[in-house]
C-alpha positions in Angstrom: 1.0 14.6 -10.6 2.0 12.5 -13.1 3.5 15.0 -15.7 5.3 16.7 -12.8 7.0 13.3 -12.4 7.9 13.0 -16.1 9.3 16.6 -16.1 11.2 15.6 -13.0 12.9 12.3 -14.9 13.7 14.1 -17.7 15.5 16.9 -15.9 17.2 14.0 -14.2 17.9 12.3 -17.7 19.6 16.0 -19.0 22.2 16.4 -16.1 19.3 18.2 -13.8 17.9 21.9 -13.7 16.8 23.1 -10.4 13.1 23.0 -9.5 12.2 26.6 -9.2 9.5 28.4 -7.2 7.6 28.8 -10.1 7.4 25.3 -11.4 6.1 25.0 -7.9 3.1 27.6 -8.7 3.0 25.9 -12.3 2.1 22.7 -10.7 -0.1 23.2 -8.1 -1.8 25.9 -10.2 -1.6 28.6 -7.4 -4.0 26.4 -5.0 -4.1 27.3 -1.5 -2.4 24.4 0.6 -1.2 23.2 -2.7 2.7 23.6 -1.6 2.4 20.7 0.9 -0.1 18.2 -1.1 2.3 18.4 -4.0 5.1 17.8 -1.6 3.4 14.9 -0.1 2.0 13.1 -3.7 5.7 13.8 -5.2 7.0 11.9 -1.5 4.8 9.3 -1.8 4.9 8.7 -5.4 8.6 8.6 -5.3 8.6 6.0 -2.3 6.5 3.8 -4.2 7.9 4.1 -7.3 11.6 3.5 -5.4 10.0 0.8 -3.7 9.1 -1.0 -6.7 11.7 0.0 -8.3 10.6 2.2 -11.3 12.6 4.9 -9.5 16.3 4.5 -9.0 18.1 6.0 -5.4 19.9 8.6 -7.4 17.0 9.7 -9.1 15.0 9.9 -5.7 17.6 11.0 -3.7 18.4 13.8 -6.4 14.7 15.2 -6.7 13.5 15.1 -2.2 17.1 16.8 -1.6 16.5 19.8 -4.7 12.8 20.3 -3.4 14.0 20.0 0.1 16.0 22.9 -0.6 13.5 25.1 -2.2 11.0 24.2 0.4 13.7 26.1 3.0 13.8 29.0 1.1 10.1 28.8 0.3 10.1 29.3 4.5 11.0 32.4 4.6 7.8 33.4 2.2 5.0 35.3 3.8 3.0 33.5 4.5 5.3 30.3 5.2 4.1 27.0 3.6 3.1 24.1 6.2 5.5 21.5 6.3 4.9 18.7 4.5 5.3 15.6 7.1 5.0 12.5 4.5 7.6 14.6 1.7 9.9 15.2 5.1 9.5 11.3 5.7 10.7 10.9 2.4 13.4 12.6 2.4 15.0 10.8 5.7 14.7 8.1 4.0 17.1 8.9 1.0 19.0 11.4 2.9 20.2 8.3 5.3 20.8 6.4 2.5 23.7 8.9 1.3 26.8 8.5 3.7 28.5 5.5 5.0 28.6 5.2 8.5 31.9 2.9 8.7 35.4 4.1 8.0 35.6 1.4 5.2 32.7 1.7 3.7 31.7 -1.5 3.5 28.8 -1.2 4.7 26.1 -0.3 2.2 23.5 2.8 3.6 20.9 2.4 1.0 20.1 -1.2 1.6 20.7 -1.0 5.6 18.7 2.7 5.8 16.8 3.7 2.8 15.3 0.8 2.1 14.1 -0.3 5.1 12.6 3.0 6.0 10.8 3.4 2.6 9.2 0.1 2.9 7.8 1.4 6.1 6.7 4.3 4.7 4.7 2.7 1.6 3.3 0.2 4.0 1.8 3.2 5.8 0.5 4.9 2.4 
């Protein structure tokens, strides 16, 4: 889990390549059910890490939203993956941290959204 991490941050650090269906495979090694574990121990290792803030909200919010997007396509696999409910959690979380929701945009989503939600969610870890 770890090293999938590291690769993450360093695609992250080089302007960001797309995770592909086969770094998926790579990192679960082909397990059965592995698809939503990795999901879930990539979610909750990126709320904790956010929440104690070895992780950054662009970093985060960069990684749940390319894997969110892979997952989707992934759905249409036969047979489809189960969906991974903690990684989904996760991804609320930054996903409402990425639009303002006044006209001014004074008001700041991350801290009034992501935050708050991600605590919640690490609580519950």
């Amino acid at each position: 889990m770890i090293a999938c991490i590291a690769e993450l941050e360093q695609r992250h650090l080089k302007g960001w390549e797309p995770v592909s269906e086969a770094d998926i495979c790579r990192w679960t090694n082909g397990a059965e059910g592995g698809v939503e574990l990795l999901y879930d121990s990539i979610g909750a290792e990126l709320a904790r890490g956010y929440h104690e803030r070895r992780y950054s909200f662009e970093f985060c919010d960069e990684v749940v939203n390319d894997l969110n997007a892979l997952l989707i396509d992934m759905q249409f696999s036969a047979p489809p993956h189960p969906w991974p409910k903690l990684f989904l959690r996760v991804y609320e979380a930054f996903d409402a941290g990425e639009y303002h929701r006044k006209p001014d945009r004074s008001d700041d989503p991350v801290s009034e959204f992501t935050d708050p939600y991600i605590t919640k969610i690490v609580r519950s870890l």
